[in-house]
C-alpha positions as CSV (number, residue, x, y, z in Angstrom):
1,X,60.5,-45.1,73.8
2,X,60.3,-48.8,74.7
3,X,57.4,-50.4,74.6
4,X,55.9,-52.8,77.7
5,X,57.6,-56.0,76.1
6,X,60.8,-54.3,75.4
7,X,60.3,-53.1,71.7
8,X,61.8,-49.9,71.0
9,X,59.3,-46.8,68.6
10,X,60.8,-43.9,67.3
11,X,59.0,-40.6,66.7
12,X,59.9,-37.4,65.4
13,X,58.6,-34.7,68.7
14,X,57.6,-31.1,67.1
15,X,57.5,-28.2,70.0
16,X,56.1,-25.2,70.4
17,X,58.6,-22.3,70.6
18,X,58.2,-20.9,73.5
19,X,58.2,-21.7,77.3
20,X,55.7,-23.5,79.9
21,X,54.1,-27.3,79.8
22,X,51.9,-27.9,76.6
23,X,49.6,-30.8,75.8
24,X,50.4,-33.3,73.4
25,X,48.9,-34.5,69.9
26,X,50.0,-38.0,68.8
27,X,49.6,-39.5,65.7
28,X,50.8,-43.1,65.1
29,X,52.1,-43.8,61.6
30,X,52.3,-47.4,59.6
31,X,53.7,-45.4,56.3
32,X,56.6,-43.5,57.9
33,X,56.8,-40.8,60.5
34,X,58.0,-38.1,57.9
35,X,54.9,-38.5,55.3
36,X,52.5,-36.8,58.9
37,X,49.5,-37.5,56.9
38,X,50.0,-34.0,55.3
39,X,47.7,-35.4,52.2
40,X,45.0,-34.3,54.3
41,X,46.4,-32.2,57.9
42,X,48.5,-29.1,58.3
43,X,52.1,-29.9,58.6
44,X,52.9,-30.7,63.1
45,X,54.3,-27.4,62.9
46,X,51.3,-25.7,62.0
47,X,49.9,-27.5,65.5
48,X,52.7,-26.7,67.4
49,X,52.6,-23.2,66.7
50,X,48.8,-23.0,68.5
51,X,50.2,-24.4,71.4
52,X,51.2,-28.1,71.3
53,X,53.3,-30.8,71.6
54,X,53.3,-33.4,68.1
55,X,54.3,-36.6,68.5
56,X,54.7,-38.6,65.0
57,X,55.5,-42.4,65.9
58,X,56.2,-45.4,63.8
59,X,54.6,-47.6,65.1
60,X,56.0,-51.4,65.5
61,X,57.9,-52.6,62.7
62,X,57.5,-49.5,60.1
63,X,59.4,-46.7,59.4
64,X,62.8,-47.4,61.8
65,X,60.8,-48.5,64.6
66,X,61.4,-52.0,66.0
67,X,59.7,-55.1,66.0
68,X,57.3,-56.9,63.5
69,X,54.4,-54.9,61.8
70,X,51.2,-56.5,62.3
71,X,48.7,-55.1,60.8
72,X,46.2,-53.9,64.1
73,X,47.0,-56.3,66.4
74,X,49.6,-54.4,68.4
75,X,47.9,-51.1,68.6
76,X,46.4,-51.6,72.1
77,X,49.0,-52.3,73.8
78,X,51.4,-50.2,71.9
79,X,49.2,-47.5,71.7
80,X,48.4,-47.1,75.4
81,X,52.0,-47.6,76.5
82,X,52.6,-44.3,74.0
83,X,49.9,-42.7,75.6
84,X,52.1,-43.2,78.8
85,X,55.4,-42.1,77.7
86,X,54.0,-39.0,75.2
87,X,52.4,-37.6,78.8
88,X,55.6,-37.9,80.6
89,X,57.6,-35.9,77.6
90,X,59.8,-32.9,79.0
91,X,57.3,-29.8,78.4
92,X,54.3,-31.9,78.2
93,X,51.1,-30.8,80.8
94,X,50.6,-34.9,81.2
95,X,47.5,-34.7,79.1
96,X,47.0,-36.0,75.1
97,X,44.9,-35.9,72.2
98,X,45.3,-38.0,69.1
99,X,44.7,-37.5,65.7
100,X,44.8,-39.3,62.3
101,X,42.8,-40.8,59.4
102,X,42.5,-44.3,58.1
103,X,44.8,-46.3,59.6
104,X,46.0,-43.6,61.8
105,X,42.4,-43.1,62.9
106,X,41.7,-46.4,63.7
107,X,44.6,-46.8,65.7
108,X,43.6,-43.7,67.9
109,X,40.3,-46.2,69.0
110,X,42.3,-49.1,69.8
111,X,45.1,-47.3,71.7
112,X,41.7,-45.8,73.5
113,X,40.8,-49.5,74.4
114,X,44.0,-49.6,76.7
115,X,42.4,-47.8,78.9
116,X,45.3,-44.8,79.9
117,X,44.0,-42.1,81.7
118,X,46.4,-39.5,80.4
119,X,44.2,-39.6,76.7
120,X,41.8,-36.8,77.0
121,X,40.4,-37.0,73.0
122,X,40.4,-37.8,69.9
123,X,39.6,-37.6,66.5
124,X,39.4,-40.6,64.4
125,X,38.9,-39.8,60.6
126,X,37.3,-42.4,57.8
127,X,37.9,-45.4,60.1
128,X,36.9,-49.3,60.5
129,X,34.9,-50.1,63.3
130,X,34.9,-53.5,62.3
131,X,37.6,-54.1,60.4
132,X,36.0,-56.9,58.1
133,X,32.3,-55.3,57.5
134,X,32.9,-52.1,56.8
135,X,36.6,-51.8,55.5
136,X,37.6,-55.9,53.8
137,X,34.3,-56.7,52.8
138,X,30.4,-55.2,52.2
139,X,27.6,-57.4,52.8
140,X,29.9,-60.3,52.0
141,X,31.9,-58.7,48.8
142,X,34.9,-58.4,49.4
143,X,36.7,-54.7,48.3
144,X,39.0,-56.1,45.5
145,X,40.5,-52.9,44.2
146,X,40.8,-51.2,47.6
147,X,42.0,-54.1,49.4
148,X,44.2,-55.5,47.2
149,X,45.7,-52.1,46.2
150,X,46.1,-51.0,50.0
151,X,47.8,-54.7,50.7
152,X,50.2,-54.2,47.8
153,X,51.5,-51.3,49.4
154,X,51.5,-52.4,52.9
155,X,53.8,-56.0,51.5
156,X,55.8,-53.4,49.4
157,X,56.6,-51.3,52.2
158,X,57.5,-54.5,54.6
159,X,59.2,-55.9,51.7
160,X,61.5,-52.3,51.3
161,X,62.0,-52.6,55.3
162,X,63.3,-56.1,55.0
163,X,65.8,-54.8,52.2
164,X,64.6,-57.3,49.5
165,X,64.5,-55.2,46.8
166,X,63.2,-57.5,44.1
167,X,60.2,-58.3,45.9
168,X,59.6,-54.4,46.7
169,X,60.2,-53.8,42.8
170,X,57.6,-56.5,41.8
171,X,55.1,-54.8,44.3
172,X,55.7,-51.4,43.5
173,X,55.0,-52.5,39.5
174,X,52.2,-53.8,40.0
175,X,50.7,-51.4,42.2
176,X,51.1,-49.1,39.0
177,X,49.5,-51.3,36.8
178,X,47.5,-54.5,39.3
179,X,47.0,-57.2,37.2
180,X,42.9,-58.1,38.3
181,X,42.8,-61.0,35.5
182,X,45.1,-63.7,36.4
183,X,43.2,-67.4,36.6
184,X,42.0,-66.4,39.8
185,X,41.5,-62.4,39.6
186,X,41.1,-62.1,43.3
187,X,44.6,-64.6,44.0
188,X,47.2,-62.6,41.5
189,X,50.5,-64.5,41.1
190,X,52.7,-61.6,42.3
191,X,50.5,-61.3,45.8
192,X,51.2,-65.4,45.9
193,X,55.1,-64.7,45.7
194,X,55.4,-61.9,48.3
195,X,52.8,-64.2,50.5
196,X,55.1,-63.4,54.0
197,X,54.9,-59.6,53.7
198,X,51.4,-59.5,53.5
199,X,48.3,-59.9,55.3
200,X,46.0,-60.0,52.0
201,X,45.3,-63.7,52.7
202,X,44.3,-63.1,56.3
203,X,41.5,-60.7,54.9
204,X,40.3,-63.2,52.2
205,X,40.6,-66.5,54.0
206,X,39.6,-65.4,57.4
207,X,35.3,-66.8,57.9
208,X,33.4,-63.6,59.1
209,X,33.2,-64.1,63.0
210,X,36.5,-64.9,64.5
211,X,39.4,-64.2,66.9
212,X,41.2,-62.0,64.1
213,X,38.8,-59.6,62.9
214,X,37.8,-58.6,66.5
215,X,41.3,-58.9,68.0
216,X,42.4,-55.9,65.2
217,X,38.8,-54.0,65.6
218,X,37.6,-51.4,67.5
219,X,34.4,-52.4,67.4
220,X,35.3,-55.2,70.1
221,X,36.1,-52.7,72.5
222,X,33.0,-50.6,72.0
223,X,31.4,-51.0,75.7
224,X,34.5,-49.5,77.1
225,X,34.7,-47.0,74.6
226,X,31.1,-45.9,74.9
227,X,31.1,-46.0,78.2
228,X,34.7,-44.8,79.6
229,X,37.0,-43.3,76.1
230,X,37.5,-40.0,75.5
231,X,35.7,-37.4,73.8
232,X,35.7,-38.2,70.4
233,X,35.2,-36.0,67.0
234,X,34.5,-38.4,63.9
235,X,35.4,-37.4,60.5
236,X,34.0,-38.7,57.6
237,X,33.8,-38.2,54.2
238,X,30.8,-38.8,51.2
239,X,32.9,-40.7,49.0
240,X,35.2,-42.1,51.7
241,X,35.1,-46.2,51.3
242,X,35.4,-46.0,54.8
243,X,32.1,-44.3,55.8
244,X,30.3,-47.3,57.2
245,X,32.7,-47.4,59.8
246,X,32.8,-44.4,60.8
247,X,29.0,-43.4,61.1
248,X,28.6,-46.8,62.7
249,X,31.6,-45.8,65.7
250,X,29.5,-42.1,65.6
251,X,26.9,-43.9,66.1
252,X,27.6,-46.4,68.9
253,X,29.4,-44.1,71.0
254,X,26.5,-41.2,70.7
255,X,23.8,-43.4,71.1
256,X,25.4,-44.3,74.7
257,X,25.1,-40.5,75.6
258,X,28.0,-41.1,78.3
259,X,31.3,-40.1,76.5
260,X,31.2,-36.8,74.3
261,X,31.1,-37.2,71.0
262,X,30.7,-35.0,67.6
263,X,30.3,-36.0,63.6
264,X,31.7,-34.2,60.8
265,X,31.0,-35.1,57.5
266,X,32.8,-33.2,54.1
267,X,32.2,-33.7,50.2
268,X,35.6,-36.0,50.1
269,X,37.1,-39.4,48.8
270,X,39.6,-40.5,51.4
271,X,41.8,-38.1,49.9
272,X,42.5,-35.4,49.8
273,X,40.0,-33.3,51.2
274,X,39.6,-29.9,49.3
275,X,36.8,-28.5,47.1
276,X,37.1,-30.1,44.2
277,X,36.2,-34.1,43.4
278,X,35.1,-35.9,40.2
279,X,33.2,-33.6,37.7
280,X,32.1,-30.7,40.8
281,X,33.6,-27.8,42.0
282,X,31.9,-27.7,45.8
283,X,33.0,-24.3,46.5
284,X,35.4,-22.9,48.9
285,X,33.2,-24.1,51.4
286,X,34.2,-27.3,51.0
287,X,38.2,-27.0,51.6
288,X,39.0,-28.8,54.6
289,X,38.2,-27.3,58.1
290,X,39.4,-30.0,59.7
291,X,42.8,-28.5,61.1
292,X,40.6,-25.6,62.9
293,X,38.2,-27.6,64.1
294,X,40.8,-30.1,66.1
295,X,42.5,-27.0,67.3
296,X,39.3,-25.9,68.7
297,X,38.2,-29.9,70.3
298,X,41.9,-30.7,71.3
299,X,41.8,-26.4,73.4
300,X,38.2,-27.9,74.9
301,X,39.8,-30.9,76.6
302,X,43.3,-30.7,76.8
303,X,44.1,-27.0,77.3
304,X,40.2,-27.1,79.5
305,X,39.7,-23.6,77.4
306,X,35.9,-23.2,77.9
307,X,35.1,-22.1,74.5
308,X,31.7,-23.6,74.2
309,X,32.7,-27.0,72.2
310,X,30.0,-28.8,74.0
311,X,27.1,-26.0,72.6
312,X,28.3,-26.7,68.7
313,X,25.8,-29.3,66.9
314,X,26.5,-32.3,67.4
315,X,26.7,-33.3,63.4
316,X,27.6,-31.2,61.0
317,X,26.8,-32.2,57.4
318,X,28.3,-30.9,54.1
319,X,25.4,-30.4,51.3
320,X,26.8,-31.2,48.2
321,X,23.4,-29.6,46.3
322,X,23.9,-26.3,48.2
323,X,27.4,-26.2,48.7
324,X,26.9,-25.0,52.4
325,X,27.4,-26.9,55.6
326,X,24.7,-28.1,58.2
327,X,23.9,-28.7,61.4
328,X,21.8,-31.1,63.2
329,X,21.9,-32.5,66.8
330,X,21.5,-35.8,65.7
331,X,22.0,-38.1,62.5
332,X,19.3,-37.4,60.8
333,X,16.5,-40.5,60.7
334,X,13.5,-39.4,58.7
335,X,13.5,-41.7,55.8
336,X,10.3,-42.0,52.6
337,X,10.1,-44.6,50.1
338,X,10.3,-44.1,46.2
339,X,8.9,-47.5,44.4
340,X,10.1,-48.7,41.7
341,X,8.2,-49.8,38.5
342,X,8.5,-50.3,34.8
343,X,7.3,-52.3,31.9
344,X,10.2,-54.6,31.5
345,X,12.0,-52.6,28.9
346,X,14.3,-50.6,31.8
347,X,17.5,-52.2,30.8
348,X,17.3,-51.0,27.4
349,X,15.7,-47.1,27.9
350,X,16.6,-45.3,30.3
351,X,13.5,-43.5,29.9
352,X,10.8,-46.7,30.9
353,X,12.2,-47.2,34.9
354,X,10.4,-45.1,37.4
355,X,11.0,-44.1,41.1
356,X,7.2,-43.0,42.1
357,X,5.9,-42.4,45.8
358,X,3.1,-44.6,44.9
359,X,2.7,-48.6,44.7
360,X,2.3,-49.4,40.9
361,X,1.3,-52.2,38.9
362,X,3.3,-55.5,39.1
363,X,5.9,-56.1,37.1
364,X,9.2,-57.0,36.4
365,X,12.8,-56.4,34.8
366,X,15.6,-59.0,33.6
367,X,19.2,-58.2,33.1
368,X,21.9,-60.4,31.7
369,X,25.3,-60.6,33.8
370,X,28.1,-61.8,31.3
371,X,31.3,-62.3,32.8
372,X,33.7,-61.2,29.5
373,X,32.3,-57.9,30.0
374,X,31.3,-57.1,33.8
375,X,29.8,-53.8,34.4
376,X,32.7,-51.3,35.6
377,X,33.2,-49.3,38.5
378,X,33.1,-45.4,37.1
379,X,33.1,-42.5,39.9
380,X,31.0,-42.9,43.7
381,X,33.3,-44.4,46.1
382,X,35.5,-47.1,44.5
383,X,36.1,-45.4,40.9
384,X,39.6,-44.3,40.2
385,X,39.1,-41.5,40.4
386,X,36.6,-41.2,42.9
387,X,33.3,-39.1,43.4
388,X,30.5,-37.5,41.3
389,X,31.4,-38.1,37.5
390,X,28.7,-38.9,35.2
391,X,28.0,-42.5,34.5
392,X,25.5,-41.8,31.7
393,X,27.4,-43.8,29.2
394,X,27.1,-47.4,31.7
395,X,23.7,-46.7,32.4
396,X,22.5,-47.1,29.2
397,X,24.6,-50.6,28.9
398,X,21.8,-53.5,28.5
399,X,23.3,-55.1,31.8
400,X,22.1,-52.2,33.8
401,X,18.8,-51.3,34.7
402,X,18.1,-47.5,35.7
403,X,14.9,-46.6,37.5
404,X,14.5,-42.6,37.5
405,X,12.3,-40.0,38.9
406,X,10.6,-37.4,36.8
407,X,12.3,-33.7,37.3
408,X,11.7,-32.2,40.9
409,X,9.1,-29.3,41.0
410,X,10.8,-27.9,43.7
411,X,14.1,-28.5,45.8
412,X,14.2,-31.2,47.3
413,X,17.0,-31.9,50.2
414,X,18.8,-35.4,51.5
415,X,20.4,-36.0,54.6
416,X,20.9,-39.3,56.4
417,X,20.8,-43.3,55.0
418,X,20.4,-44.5,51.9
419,X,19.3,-48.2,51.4
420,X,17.0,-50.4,48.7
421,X,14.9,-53.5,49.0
422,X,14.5,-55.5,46.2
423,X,12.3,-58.5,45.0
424,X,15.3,-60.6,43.5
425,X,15.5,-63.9,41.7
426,X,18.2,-65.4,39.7
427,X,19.2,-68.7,37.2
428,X,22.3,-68.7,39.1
429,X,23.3,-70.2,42.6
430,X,24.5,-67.1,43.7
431,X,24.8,-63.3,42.1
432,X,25.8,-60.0,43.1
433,X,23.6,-56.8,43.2
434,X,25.2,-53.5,42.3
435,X,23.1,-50.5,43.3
436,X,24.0,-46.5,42.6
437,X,22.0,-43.8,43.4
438,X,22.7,-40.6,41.2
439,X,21.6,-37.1,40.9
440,X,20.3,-36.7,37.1
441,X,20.6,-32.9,36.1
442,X,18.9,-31.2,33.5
443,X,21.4,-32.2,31.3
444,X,21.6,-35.8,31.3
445,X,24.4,-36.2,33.5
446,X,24.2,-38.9,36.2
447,X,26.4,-38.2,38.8
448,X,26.9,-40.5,41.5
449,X,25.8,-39.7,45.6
450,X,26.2,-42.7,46.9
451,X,26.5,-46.7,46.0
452,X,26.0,-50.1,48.1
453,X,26.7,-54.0,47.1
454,X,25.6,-57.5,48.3
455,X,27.0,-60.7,47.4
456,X,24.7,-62.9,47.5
457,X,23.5,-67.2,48.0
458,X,20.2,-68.1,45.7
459,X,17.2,-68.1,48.4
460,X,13.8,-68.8,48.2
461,X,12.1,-67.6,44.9
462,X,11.1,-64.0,44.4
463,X,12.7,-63.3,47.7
464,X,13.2,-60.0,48.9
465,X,16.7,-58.5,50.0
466,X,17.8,-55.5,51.6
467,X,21.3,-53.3,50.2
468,X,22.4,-50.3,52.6
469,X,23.7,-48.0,51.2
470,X,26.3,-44.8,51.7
471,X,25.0,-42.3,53.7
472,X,24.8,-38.7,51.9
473,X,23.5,-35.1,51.8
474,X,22.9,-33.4,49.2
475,X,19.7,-30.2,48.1
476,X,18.3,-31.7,44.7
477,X,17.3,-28.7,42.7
478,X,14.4,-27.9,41.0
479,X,14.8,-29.9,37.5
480,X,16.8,-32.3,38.6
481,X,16.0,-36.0,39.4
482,X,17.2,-39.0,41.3
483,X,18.5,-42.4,39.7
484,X,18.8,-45.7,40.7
485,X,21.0,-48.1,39.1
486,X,21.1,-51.9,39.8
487,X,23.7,-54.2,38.1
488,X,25.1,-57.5,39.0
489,X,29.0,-56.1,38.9
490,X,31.0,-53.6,39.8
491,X,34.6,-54.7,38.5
492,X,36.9,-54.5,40.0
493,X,35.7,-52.9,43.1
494,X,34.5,-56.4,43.3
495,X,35.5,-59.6,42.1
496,X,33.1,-60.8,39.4
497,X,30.6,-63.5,41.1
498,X,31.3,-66.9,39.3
499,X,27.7,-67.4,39.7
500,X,27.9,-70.9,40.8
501,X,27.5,-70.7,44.4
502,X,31.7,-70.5,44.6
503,X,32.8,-67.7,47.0
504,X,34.2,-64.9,44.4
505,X,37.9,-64.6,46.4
506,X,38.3,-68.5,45.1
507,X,36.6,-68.3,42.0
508,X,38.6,-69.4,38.6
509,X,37.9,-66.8,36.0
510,X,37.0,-69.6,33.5
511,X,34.7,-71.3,35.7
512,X,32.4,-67.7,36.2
513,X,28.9,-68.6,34.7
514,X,25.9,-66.1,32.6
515,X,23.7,-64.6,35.4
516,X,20.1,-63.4,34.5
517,X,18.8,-61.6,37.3
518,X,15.5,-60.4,37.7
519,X,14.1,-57.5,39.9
520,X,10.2,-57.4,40.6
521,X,8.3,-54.3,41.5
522,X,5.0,-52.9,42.2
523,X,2.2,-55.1,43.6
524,X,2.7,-57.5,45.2
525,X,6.6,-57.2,45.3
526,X,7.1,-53.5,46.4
527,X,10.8,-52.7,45.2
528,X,11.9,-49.4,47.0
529,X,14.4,-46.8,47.8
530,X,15.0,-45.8,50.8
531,X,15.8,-41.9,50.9
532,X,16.3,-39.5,53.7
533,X,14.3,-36.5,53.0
534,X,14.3,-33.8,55.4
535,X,11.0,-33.0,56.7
């Protein structure tokens, strides 16, 4: 097809054997047409069998589509005028549905935004909504390992396109080994070389709240989609890095009540999405229902099948405790409070830090952030691998205070946001705080549910600051008890902070500075954790 400014995308067009006019399912592809995403999705010809017509399109500038990739900011446009031409395909009924995660799910909200009537749903999996909040950076940190590692492949691909091999070959090495500890750890050498095939800078250089983060996010289009998109079924996952966004586009489009919309929520890293992740076996509940469950939106509103999609709960939530899934007709919102408290031995035994559900004496714990040895990212969403593997042996580092509940008397279940407040003070002109939240079992192992991060400019002292977290759902058992962990690094999901007020993307590593950081609790600085207990 050509697009509306004369660029020409090619697709690969998968058909159903048999005769009559089908709907179509398009998926829009920045790593090559042939890879279909089948990491995580049946094969198009799994879909074409049920009835429908797959589209798998480069879009502009990847695979041997025309043009120059950039990254978002032709998706639109592009992605409307496919829209057009998929509905006017020989066979097609004139109606489409499109599918896709990550990229390819973002993409689906954007090419939304242009507004052509032919696109009768979606399903967007582990998305951005805004593209610097909840996929560059959290709470000001920017995502070192993910963002680097996805940009190395994105110049290494454009770099391969462009037929300049030794550029593609420098990429591709150090994508198998990235080299996080150059002068400046978040500025490597090779990403300074292979500058025009990426847009790594863009991310770190760009301030917060400008023209390019809302021209290549969907979140700048959310009145139209709320009000006038298509039916839309979100897909997320626990350990997805991209959860943020995609409870936060759930959120915005059901809270409008105008445009259809459904959540789906599995025990998964971004990929793949099967049973097993980390250190758990989630049962054979947990393989991917994904492929059904689009069959069954994409017959509701493209084949107009009344098969009672709009009487399904509206979120539907995996339990990674009881290994079942459940339903709810909204995000669940009931949140109670676990203080913390101590006697300012925490960093040492894991034993001293509490979580209570009472306010208890004042107090305080210190930890010491040394650059040479950062705390590292193990499991929860940024460890390679992902998921729930125990972190016992950093939570008993000195650098990391832990703050635990005694055993549950009963079960106790989770479902919904996760966030912590903390009384906060530091030596330093600015710090990070690391925070994990783990489920202890009774044998000692601390396996991560969820994780959030905040980089962060010395305020007032004693000051107290707020860190959302991951959302999660999990049934604690009887025995079992809940952690908190608070650090001030997680490398290299993070760049180290220098400490000196410096932003971390810019920092030297031999300028980065000793941190103490101390956290206050109990009366009259009420440190909690925020936890979504069903009632």
């Amino acid at each position: 097809m050509e697009t509306r400014d004369g660029v020409r995308l090619d697709a690969h067009i998968y058909q159903p054997d048999a005769p009559g006019r089908f709907p179509v399912l398009l998926m829009r592809q920045p790593y090559g047409r042939r890879i279909a995403s089948t990491i995580c999705y049946a094969h198009p010809t799994w879909y074409a069998a049920r009835g429908y017509i797959v589209v798998l399109q480069d879009v502009r500038g990847r695979g041997t589509s025309a043009g120059r990739f950039r990254l978002f900011a032709d998706d639109i446009d592009d992605g409307a005028d496919s829209i057009a031409w998929a509905a006017g395909l020989p066979a097609s009924n004139g109606t489409v549905g499109m599918y896709g995660f990550s990229y390819q799910g973002s993409n689906q909200l954007l090419a939304a935004a242009g507004g052509d009537p032919a696109l009768k749903a979606v399903a967007p999996a582990m998305i951005g909504w805004d593209l610097r909040t909840d996929w560059a950076y959290e709470n000001d940190a920017f995502c070192l390992a993910a963002g680097l590692g996805w940009a190395t492949q994105i110049a290494a691909e454009n770099a391969r396109l462009a037929g300049d091999e030794a550029a593609f070959q420098e990429l591709f090495a150090a994508s198998r080994a990235m080299p996080l500890h150059e002068a400046v750890p978040a500025r490597p050498a090779f990403m300074e070389r292979n500058r025009g095939y990426t847009h790594y800078f863009d991310w770190i250089d760009h301030p917060d709240d400008c023209d390019y983060w809302r021209a290549i996010s969907p979140s700048a289009s959310a009145a139209y989609l709320e009000a006038s998109g298509p039916p839309m079924l979100f897909i997320g996952g626990w350990y997805d890095p991209h959860l943020s966004g995609t409870l936060a586009a759930y959120r915005r489009v059901a809270s409008a009540g105008i445009v259809p919309a459904k959540l789906i929520v599995g025990p998964w890293a971004h990929f793949p999405w099967g049973q097993k992740l980390g250190a758990v076996d989630f049962g054979p509940e947990a393989i991917t229902p994904v492929d059904a469950l689009q069959v069954r939106w994409f017959d509701r509103w493209l084949k107009n099948i009344d098969n009672g999609v709009e009487h399904d709960s509206v979120v539907t939530l995996f339990d990674m405790g009881s290994r079942e899934w459940r339903q709810f007709d909204h995000w669940p919102s009931h949140q109670d409070h676990l203080f913390l408290g101590g006697g300012g031995h925490a960093a040492l035994d894991i034993r001293e830090g509490c979580l209570t559900p009472q306010l208890g004496a004042g107090g305080a714990d210190r930890i010491v952030h040394d650059p040479w040895r950062p705390v590292p990212t193990i499991g929860g969403t940024f460890g390679s691998p992902p998921g729930p593997i125990d972190r016992g042996a950093i939570d008993a580092r000195p650098d990391v205070l832990t703050f635990t509940t005694a055993p549950l008397i009963e079960d106790l279940t989770l479902a919904g946001s996760v966030g912590v407040t903390l009384f906060v003070d530091s030596d330093a002109a600015s710090f990070d705080i690391a925070c994990t939240l783990s489920r202890v079992t009774p044998s000692g192992q601390a396996l991560p549910l969820t994780d959030g991060y905040r980089h962060l400019t010395k305020g007032p002292e004693g000051g107290s600051i707020e860190i959302p977290m991951r959302a999660t759902c999990i049934t604690l058992a009887n025995g079992e008890r809940l952690r908190l962990s608070v650090a001030g690094a997680s490398f290299p999901a993070y760049p180290v902070n220098p400490g000196m007020g410096q932003n971390p993307t810019q920092a030297r590593q031999i300028d980065a500075q000793i941190v103490t950081i101390a956290i206050a609790y109990g009366a009259p600085c009420p440190s909690v954790l925020m936890i979504p207990v069903l009632p």
